[in-house]
C-alpha positions as CSV (number, residue, x, y, z in Angstrom):
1,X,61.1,-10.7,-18.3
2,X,62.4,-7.8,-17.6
3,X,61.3,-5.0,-15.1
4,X,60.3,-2.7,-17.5
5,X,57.7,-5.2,-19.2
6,X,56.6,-6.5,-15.7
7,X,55.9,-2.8,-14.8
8,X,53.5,-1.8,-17.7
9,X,52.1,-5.5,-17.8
10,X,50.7,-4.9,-14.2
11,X,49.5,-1.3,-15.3
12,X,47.6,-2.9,-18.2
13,X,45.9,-5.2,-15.8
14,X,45.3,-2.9,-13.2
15,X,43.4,-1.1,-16.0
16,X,41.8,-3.7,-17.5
17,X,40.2,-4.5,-13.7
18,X,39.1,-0.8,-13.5
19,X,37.4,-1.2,-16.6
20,X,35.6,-4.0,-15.8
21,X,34.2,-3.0,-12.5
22,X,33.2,0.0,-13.9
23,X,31.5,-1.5,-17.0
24,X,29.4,-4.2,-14.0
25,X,28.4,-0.5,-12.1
26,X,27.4,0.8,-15.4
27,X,25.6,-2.2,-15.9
28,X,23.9,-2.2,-12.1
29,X,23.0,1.9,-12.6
30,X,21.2,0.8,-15.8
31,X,19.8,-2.3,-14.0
32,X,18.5,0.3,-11.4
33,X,17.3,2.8,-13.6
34,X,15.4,0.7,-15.4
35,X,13.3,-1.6,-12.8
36,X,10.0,0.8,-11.9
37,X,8.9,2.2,-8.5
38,X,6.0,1.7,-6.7
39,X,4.5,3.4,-4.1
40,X,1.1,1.8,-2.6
41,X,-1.1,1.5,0.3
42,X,-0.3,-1.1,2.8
43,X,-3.6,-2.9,1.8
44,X,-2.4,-3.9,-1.2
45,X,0.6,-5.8,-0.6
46,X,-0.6,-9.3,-0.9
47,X,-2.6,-8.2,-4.3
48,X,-0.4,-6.3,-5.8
49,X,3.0,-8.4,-4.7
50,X,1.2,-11.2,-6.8
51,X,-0.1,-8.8,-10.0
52,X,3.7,-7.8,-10.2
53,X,5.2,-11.5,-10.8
54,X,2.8,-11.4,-13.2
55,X,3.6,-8.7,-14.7
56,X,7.0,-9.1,-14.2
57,X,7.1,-12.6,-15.8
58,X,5.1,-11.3,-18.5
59,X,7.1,-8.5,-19.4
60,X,10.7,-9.5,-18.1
61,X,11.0,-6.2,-16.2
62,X,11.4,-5.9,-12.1
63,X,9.6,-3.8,-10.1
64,X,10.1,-2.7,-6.1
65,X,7.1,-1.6,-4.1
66,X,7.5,1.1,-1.3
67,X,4.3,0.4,0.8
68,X,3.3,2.8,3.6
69,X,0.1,4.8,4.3
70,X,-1.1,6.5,1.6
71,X,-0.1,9.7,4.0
72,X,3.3,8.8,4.0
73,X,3.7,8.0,1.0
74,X,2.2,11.4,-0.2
75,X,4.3,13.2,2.1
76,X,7.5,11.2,0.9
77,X,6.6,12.2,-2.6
78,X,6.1,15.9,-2.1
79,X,9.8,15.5,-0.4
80,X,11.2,14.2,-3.9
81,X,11.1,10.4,-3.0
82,X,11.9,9.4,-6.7
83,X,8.5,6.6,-7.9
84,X,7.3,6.2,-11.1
85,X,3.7,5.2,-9.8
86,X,1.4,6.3,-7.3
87,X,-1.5,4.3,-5.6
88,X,-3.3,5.9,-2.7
89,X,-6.1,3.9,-0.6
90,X,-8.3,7.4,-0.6
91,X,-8.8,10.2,-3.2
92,X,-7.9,13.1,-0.6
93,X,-3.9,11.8,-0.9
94,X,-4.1,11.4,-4.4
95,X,-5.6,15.1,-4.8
96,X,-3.2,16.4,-2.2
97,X,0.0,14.7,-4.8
98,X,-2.1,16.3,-7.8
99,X,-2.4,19.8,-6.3
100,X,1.1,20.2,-5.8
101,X,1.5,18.8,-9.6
102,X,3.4,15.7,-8.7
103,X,1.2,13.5,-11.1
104,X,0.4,13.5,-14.5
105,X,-2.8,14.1,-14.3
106,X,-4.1,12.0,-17.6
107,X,-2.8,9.1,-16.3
108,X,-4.9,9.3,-13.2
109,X,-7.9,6.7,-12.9
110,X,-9.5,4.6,-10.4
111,X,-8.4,1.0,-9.5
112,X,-9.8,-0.7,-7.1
113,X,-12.8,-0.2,-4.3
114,X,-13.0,-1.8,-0.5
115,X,-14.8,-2.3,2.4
116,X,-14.2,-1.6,6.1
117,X,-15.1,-4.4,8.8
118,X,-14.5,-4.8,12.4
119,X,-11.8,-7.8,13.4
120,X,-11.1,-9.8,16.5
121,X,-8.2,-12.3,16.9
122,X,-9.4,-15.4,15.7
123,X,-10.0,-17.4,18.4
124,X,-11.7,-15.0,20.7
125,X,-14.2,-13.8,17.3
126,X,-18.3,-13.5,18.1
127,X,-20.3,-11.8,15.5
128,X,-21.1,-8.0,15.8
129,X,-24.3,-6.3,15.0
130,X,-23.1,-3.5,13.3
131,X,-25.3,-0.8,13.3
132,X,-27.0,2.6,14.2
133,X,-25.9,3.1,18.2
134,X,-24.7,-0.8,18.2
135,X,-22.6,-1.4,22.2
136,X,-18.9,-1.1,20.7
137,X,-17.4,0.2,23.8
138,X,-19.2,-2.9,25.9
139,X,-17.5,-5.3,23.3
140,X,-14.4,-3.6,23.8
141,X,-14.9,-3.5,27.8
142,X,-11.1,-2.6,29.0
143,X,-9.2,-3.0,26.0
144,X,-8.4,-1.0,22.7
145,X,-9.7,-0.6,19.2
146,X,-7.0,-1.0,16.7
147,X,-7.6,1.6,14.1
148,X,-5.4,3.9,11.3
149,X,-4.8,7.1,12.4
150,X,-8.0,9.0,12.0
151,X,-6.5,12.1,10.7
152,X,-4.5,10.7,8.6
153,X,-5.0,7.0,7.5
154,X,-7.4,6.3,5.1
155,X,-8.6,3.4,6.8
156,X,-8.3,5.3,10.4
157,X,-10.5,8.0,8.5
158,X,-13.0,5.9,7.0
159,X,-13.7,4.1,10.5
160,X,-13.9,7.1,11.8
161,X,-16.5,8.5,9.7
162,X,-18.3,5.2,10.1
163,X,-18.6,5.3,13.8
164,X,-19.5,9.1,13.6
165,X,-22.5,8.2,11.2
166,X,-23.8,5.2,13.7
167,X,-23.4,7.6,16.5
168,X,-20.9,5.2,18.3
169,X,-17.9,7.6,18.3
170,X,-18.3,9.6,21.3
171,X,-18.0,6.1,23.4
172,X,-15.3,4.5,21.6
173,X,-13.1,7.8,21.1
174,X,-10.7,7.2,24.6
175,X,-10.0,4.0,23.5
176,X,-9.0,4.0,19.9
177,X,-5.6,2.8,19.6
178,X,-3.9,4.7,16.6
179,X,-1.5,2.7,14.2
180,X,0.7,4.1,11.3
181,X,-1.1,2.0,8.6
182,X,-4.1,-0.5,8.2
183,X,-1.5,-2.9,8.2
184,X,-0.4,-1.9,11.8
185,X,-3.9,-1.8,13.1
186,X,-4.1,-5.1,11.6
187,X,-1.2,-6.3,13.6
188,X,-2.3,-5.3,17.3
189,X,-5.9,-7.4,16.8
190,X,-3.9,-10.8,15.1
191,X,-1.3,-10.5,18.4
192,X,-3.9,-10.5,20.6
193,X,-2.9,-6.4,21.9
194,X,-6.3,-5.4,21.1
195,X,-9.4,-7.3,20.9
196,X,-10.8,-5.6,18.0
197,X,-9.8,-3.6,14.9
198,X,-11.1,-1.6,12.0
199,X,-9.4,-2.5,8.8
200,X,-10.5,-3.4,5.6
201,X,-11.5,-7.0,4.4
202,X,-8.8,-7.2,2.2
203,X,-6.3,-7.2,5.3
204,X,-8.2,-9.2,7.0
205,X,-8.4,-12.0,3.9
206,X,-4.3,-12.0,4.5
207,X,-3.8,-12.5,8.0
208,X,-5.4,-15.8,9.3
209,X,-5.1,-14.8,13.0
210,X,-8.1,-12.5,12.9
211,X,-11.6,-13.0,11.7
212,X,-13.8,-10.5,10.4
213,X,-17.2,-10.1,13.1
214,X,-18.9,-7.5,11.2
215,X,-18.8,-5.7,8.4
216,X,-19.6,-2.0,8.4
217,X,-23.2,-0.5,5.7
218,X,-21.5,0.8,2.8
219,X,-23.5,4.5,3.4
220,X,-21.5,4.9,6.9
221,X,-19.0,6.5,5.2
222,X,-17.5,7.9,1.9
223,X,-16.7,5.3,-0.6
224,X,-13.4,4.0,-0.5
225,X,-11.8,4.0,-3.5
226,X,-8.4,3.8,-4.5
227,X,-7.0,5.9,-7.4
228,X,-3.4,5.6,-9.7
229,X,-1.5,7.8,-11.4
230,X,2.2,8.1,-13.0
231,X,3.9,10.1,-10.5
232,X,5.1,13.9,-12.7
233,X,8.6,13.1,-11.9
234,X,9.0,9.9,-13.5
235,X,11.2,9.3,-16.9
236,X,10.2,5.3,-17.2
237,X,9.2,4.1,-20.4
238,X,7.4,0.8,-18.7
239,X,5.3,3.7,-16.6
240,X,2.3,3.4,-18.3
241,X,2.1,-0.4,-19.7
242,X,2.5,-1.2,-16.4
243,X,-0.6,1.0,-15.1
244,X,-2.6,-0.5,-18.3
245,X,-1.7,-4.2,-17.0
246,X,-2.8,-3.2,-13.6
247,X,-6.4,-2.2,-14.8
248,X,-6.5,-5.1,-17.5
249,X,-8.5,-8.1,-17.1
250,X,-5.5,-10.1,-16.4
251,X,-4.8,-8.3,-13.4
252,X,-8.3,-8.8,-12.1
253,X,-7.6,-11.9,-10.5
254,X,-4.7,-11.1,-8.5
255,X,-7.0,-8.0,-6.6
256,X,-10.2,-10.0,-6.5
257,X,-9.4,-12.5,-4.9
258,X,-7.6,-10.5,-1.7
259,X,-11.6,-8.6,-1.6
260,X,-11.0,-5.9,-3.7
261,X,-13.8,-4.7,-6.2
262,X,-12.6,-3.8,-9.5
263,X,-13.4,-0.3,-10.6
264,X,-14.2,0.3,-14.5
């Protein structure tokens, strides 16, 4: 063969290669492109981890799940953070998003409802009495009580509200230990850093190192409810058959048995 041939045979592979690899990026971009975003509230992630292989198996699409506090999340959204869909564990987030017109606001509805309780690792668990002026701070004695931040967690703000309403707050208020997320919280009472926590009884069905010793009156604070919307900026055709299998019947299941109530 001679050099000539040899020469443009190598060119001709060395092209062929190119084309190749850029055909298999093409392919991964469109893989990408396709596959829908999620951003939730860290109380969902067992639920909705589960209602996504369904759906996924169901519908042969993929799915990945940015879970955070809803606060975050909100504030990653207002930055540009490119989702297709939106679930916050309080309205306040989900009307600060709408404000700003980051969601398409006829796609919002309500998913899912919750309740707060008060947790203690496991094996250290007696029940609590909660009520109007009920001894938190004695429980507690030296140690902390694992809660969202209160300013900006919905679960930190819901506890919060709940010990303002019992008129337990002003006692408890030095020795609240503030976590980025429910999830967090959650974490410090099932390693045994703080001997109680206020998260909601969905985290506390997924983590079998605490146990729940009290659960809070559902009129100690604002209902906890937890709306979705298609996020403004989002171009995905699967966008809204996704939200409809969220809030089908076949979804149910997936939410109910984690704690959460179903919201029509």
């Amino acid at each position: 063969m001679n050099l000539n041939r040899r020469h443009w045979l190598r060119l001709a592979a060395a092209s062929f290669a190119t084309a190749v690899l850029g055909m298999a990026a093409l392919s991964e971009s469109a893989l990408a492109a396709e596959k829908l975003t999620i951003f939730a509230a860290a109380s969902m992630k067992n639920a909705l981890d589960a209602a996504n292989t369904e759906w996924s198996k169901e519908s042969g699409k993929e799915t990945t799940v940015s879970y955070a506090a809803s606060s975050a999340l909100a504030k990653q959204i207002e930055g540009g953070a490119p989702a297709d869909i939106f679930i916050s564990a309080d309205l306040a987030w989900m009307d600060y998003v709408a404000e700003k017109k980051l969601i398409k606001d006829d796609t919002r509805s309500n998913l899912l409802g919750n309740r707060i309780v008060l947790v203690a690792p496991k094996d250290q668990a007696k029940p609590a009495d909660i009520k109007a002026g009920f001894d938190l701070a004695g429980l507690l004695g030296e140690g902390k009580l694992a809660m969202g931040e209160v300013k900006s967690v919905p679960a930190g703000k819901y506890g919060k509200a709940a010990l303002e309403k019992l008129g337990v707050w002003p006692s408890v208020e030095a020795k609240v230990a503030g976590a980025e997320s429910v999830r967090a919280a959650l974490a410090l009472v099932s390693r045994g850093e703080a001997p109680y926590g206020i998260v909601y009884k969905t985290d506390a069905a997924a983590d079998t190192g605490v146990a729940v010793v009290g659960t809070f009156p559902e009129d100690s604070h604002p209902p906890i409810v937890y709306p979705i919307a298609i996020l403004s900026a989002s171009t995905s055709a699967d966008a809204k058959a996704y939200l409809d299998f969220l809030k089908s019947a076949k979804a149910a299941p997936f939410f109910e048995k984690q704690g959460f109530t179903i919201l029509k």
